[in-house]
N, C-alpha and C positions, 0 to 999 in steps of 0.2 A: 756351427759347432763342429770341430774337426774329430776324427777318429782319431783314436789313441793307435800304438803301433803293435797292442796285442790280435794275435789271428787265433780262430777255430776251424778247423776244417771236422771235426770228429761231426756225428748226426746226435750219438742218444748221451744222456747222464741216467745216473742213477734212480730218477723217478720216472724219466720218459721212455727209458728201454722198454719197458714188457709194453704199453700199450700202444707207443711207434712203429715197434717192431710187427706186433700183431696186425695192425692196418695196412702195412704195404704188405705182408705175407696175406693177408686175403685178400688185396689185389690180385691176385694168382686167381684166374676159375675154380683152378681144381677144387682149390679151398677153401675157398667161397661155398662153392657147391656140397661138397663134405658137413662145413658147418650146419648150411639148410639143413642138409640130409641127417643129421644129428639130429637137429632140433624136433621135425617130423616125426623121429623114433619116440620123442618121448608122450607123443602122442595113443594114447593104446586102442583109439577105432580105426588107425589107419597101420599099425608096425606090430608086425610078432615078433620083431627080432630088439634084443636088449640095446640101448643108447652104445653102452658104454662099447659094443663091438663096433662102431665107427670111431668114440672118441678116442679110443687108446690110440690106433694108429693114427689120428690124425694129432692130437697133441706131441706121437714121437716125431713124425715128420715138421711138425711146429716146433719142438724144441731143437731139432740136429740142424734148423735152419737159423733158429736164434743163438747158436750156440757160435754157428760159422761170423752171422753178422755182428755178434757181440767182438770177437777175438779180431774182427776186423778193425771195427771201429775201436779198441781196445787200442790198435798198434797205431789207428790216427792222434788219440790221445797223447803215446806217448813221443810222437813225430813232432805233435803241437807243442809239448812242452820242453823238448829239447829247439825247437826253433825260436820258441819264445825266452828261452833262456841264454840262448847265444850273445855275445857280450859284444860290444861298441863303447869306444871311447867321444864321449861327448862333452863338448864346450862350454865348461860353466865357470860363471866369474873368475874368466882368466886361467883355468884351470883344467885338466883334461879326467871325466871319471870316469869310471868305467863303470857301463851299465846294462842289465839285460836289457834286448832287444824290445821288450813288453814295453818296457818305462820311457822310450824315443815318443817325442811331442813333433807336432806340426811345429816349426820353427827354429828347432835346435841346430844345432852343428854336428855334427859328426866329424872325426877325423879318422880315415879307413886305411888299412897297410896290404900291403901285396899278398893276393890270396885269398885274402877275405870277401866273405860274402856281402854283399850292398844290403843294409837292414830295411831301408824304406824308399821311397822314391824322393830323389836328391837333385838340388840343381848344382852341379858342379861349380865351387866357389876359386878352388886351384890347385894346384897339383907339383911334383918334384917332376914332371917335366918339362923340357924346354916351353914355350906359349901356349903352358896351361892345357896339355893334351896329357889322357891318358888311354891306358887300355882295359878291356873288358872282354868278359865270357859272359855269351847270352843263353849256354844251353838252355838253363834251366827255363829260361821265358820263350825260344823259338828252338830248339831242339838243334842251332850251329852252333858249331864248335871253331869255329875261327874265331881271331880274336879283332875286335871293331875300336874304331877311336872314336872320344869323346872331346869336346873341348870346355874349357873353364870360357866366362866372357871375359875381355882380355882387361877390364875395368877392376874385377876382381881377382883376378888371377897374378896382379902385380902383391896384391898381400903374403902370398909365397906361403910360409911356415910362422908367419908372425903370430904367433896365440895371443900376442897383447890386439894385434889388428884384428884380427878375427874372432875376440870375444866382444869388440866395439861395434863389429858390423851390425846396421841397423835399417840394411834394405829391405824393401817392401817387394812380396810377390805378386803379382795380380795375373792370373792363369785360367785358364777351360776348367770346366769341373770335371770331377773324377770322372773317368772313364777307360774302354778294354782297350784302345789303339796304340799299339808296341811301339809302331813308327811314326807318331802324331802326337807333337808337344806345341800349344801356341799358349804366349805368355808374355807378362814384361817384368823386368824388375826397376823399381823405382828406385834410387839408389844418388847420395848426396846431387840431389835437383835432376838428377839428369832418368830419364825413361831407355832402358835397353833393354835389347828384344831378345826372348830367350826359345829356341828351336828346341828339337828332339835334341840338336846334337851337343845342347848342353846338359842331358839331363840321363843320370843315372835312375835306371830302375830298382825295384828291388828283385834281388835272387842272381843278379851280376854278380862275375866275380870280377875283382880287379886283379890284373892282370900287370909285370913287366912295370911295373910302376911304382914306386917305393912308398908314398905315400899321396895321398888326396884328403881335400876336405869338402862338406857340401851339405847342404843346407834341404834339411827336411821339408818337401813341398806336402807330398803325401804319402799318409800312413795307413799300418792294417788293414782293413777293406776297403780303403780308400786309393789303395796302391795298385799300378794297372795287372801287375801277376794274381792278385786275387782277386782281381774284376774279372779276370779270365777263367778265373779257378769255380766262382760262381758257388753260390751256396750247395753243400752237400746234399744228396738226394737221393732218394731211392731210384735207381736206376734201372730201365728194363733192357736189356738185352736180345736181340732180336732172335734169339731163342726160344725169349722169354717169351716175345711175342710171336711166336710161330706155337709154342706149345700151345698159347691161350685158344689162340686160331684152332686147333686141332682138338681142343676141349670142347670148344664150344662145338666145335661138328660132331664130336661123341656125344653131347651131352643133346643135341636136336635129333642124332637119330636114335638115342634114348628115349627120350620125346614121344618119336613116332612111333617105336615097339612099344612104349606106354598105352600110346592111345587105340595101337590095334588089339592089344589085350584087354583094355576099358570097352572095347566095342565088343568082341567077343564075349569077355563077361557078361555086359549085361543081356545079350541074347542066351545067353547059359541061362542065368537069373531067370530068364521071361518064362522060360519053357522049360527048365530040370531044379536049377540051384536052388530057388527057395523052399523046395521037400527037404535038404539038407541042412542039417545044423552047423552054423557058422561057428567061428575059433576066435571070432575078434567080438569085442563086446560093444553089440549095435543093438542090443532091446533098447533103450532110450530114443537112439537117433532115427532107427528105421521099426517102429511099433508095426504092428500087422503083416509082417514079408512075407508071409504065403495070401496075400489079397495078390492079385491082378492090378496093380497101380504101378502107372505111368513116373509118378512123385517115385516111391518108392524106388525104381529101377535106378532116377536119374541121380539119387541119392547115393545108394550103392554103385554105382559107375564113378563115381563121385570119390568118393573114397577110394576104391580099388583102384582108382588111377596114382593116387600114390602110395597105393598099399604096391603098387608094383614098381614104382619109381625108388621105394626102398626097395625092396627083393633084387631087382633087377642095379643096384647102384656097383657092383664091380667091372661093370661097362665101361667104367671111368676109373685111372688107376691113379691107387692117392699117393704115391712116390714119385710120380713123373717130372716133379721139378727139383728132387735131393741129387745136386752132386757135389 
């Protein structure tokens, strides 16, 4: 089953934005960490302090990041649809129409003019130059700007400009399967009885531009992701940046010697506990969890250590700062 010659590069539509977007944003520690730290507040034997003073700001730093990704991927949309719209004159019964790029089939003909961009990946069938040679621009596939020659096979390249001969053509490809290698084509074309071998250097890619050459025609091998510029291009992704991953690195060591100032205050507490705190009336409401707090029990202490370990992991959560990855 061949690929059609429509591409996507955008990541979200309309239903999968908010919760795509959510899931690679809490890939981030930071907010990862925040979320827990939310969640914990709504807990009331362990947090004196209200939820929503963590959520506000982490929901605004959630949305100025969804706002950036949105407007991102907004401008891939409309990249894909002006490229999916770009128009190619195609071979059909004897005839040349013209068609957006979406609607090119594995098989077709194309007939291309000077300037133009190459819609799919093409075996060159001939060309308005001398023995079936033309010329090309590969920035957009290898970032050179000089311009490289291609050749027609010289079996078909005697067809010239004939649209009656070249809506009759009824060669067979047989070729590697898709794949990313710019400089690696092997292939044959079956063609009235006879088997001829088709190289890189007969074969136009897509995102070429033809060059110096008035016009060329050529035979769709493969199309939209089938094509080796989008085997390169490789599905859209959330991408980390080693920023990205240097801030994570540096969260995670705020968030361990958070940790440890936890656990030296959890220890200290409950020696408080053992010997002065339990004379004192608590602020957080543990009659249910901890019954009897002024007994002398071992239970009881590791209880309250228990708790106050993240009764201080909230208190103490500005250790960690929730903007560190908004630019």
């Amino acid at each position: 089953m061949f690929q059609g010659n429509y591409i996507k590069t955008s990541k979200y539509n309309i239903i999968t934005f908010i919760p795509q977007n959510l899931f690679e944003q809490f890939q981030r520690i930071a907010n990862f960490y925040f979320l827990v730290l939310m969640i914990l507040q709504f807990i009331p034997q362990i947090s004196s302090i209200s939820w929503y003073s963590t959520a506000i700001p982490l929901v605004i730093v959630l949305a100025f990041s969804a706002v950036k990704d949105g407007y991102d991927d907004m401008q891939r949309h409309i990249s894909d649809r002006n490229v999916n719209g770009r128009k190619s004159f195609v071979v059909r019964n004897g005839h040349l129409n013209e068609e957006d790029w979406s609607k090119v089939r594995v098989g077709d003909v194309i007939r291309m003019m000077s300037n133009q961009f190459v819609a799919a990946d093409l075996l060159l069938l001939s060309t308005s130059e001398p023995h079936g040679i033309c010329y090309i621009e590969t920035m957009e596939l290898d970032g050179e700007t000089n311009l490289k020659t291609r050749g027609a096979i010289p079996d078909t390249a005697e067809m010239g400009d004939d649209l009656d001969a070249i809506s009759k053509f009824d060669g067979e490809v047989i070729c590697e399967a898709p794949n990313n290698k710019l400089d690696k084509f092997r292939g044959k074309l079956i063609w009235q009885g006879r088997e001829l071998p088709i190289t890189n250097d007969n074969i136009l890619l897509r995102g070429c531009i033809l060059k110096n050459t008035r016009w060329c025609y050529g035979l769709v091998v493969f199309a939209g992701k089938d094509t080796k510029l989008m085997m390169n291009s490789g599905k859209t992704k959330f991408k980390r940046t080693s920023l990205d991953r240097f801030l994570n690195i540096l969260i995670m060591g705020i968030v361990l010697f958070l940790i440890a100032m936890c656990l030296i205050c959890t220890v200290l507490c409950g020696v408080w506990e053992w010997t002065t705190g339990r004379w004192f009336t608590i602020y957080l409401p543990w009659d249910d969890i901890v019954p009897n707090r002024q007994q002398h029990g071992s239970q009881q202490i590791a209880v309250i250590s228990f708790l106050m370990f993240f009764s201080y992991v909230i208190l103490l959560n500005t250790v960690v700062p929730i903007s560190l990855y908004v630019r």
